[in-house]
N, CA and C atoms as a LAMMPS dump frame, in Angstrom:
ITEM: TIMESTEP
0
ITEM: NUMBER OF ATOMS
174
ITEM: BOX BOUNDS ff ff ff
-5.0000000000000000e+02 5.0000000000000000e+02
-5.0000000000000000e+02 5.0000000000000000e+02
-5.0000000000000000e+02 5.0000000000000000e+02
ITEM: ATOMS id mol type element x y z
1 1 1 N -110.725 476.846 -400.401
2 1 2 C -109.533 477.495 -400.899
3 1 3 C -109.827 478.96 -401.165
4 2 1 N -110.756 479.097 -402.717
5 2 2 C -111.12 480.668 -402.517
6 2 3 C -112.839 480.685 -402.485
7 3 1 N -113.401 479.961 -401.709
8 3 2 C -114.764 479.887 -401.699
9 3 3 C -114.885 480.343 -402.93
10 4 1 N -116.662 480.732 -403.305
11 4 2 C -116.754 481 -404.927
12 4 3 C -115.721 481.108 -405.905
13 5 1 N -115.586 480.687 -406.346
14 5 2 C -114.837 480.831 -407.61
15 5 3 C -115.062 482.145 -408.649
16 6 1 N -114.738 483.372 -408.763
17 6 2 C -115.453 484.342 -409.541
18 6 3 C -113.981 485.079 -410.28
19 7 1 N -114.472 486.095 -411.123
20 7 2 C -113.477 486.734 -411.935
21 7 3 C -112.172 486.612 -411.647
22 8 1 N -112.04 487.052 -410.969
23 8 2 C -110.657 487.076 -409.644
24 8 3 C -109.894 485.42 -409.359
25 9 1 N -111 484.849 -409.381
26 9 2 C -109.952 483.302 -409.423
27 9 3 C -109.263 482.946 -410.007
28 10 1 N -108.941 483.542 -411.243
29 10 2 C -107.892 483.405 -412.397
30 10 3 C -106.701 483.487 -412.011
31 11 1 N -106.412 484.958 -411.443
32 11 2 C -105.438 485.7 -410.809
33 11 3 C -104.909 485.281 -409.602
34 12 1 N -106.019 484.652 -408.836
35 12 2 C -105.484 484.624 -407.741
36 12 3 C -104.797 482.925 -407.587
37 13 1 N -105.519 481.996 -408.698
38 13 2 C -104.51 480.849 -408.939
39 13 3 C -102.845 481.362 -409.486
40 14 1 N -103.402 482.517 -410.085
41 14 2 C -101.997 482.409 -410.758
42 14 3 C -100.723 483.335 -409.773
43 15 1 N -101.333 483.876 -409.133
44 15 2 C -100.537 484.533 -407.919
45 15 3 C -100.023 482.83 -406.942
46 16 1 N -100.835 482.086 -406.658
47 16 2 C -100.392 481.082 -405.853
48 16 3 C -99.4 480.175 -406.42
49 17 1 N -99.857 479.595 -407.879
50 17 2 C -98.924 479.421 -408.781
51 17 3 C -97.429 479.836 -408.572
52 18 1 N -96.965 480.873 -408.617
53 18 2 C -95.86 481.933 -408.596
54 18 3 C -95.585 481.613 -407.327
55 19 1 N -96.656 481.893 -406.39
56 19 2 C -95.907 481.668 -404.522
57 19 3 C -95.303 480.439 -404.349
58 20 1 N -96.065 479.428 -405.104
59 20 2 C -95.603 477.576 -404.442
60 20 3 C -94.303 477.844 -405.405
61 21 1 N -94.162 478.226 -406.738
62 21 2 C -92.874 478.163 -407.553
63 21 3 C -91.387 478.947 -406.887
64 22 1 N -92.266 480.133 -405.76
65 22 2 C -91.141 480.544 -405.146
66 22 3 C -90.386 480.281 -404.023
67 23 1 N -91.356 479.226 -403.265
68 23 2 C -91.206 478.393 -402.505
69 23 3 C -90.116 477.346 -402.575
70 24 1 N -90.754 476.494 -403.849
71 24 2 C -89.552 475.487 -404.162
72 24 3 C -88.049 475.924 -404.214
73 25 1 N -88.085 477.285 -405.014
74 25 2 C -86.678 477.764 -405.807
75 25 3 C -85.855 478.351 -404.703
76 26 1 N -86.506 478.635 -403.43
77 26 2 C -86.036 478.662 -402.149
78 26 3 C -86.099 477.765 -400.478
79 27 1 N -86.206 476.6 -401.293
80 27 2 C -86.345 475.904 -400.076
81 27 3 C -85.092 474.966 -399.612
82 28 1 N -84.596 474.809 -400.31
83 28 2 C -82.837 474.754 -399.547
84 28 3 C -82.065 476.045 -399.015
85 29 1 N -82.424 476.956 -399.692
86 29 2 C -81.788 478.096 -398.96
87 29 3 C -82.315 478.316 -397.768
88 30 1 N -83.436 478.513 -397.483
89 30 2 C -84.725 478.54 -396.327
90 30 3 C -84.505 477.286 -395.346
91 31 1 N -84.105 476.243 -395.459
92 31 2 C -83.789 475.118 -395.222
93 31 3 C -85.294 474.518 -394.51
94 32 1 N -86.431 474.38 -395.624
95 32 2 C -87.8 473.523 -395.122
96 32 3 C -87.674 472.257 -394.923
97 33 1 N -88.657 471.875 -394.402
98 33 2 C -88.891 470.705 -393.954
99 33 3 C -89.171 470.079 -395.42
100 34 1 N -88.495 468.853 -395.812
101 34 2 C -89.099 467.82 -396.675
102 34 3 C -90.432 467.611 -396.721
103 35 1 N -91.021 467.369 -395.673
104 35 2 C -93.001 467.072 -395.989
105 35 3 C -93.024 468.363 -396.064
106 36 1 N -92.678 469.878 -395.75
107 36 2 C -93.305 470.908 -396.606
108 36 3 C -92.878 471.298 -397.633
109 37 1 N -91.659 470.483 -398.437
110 37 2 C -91.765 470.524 -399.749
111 37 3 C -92.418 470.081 -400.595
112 38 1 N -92.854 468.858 -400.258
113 38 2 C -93.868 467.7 -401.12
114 38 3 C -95.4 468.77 -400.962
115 39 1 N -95.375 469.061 -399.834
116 39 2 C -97.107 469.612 -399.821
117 39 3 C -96.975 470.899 -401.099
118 40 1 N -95.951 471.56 -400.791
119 40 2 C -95.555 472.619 -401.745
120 40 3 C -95.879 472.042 -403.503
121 41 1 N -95.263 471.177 -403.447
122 41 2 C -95.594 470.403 -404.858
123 41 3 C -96.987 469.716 -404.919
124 42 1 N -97.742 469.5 -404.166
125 42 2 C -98.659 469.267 -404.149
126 42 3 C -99.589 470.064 -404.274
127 43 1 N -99.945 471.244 -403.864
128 43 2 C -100.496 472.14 -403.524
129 43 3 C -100.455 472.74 -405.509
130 44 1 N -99.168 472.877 -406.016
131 44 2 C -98.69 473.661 -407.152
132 44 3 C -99.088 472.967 -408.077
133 45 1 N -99.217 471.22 -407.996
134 45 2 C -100.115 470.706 -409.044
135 45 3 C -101.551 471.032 -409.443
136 46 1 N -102.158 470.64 -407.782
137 46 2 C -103.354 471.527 -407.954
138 46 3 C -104.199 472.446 -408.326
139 47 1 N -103.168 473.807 -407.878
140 47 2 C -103.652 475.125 -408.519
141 47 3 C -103.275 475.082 -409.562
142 48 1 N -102.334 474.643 -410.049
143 48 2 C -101.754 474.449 -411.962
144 48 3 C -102.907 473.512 -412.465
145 49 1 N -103.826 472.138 -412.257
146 49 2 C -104.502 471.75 -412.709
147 49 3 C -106.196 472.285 -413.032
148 50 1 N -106.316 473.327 -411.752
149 50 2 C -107.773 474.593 -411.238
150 50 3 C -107.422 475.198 -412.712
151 51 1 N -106.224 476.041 -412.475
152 51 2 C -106.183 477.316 -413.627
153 51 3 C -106.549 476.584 -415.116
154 52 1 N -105.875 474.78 -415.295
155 52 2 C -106.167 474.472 -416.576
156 52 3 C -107.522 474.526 -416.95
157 53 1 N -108.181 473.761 -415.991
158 53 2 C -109.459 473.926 -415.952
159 53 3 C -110.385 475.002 -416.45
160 54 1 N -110.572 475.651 -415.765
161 54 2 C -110.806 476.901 -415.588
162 54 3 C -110.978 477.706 -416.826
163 55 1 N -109.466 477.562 -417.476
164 55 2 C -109.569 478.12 -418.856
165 55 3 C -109.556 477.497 -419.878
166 56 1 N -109.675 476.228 -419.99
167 56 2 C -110.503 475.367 -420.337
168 56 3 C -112.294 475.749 -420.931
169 57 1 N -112.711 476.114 -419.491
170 57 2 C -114.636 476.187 -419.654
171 57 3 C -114.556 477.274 -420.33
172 58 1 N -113.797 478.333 -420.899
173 58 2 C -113.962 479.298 -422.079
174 58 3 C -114.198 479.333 -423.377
């Protein structure tokens, strides 16, 4: 995903975060495919569960 994990991984979960959230809030308008909505939600659990993590080990 972002190979090493370093300073910057914070940000850059939370930038993806924001992308999959903008995804959803436009995907009837966009008119996506159903399996690339689910991956979309899938994908947004993920990086939402990394970032918990993450700041968590602090």
């Amino acid at each position: 995903m972002f190979g090493t994990l370093s300073g910057n991984a914070d940000v850059l979960l939370k930038r993806e975060i924001e992308a999959q959230k903008y995804l959803l809030k436009v995907a009837k308008k966009y008119k996506l495919p159903v399996e690339e909505t689910k991956k979309t939600l899938k994908n947004l659990k993920t990086y939402e569960e990394l970032l918990k993590k993450r700041q968590g080990m602090r």
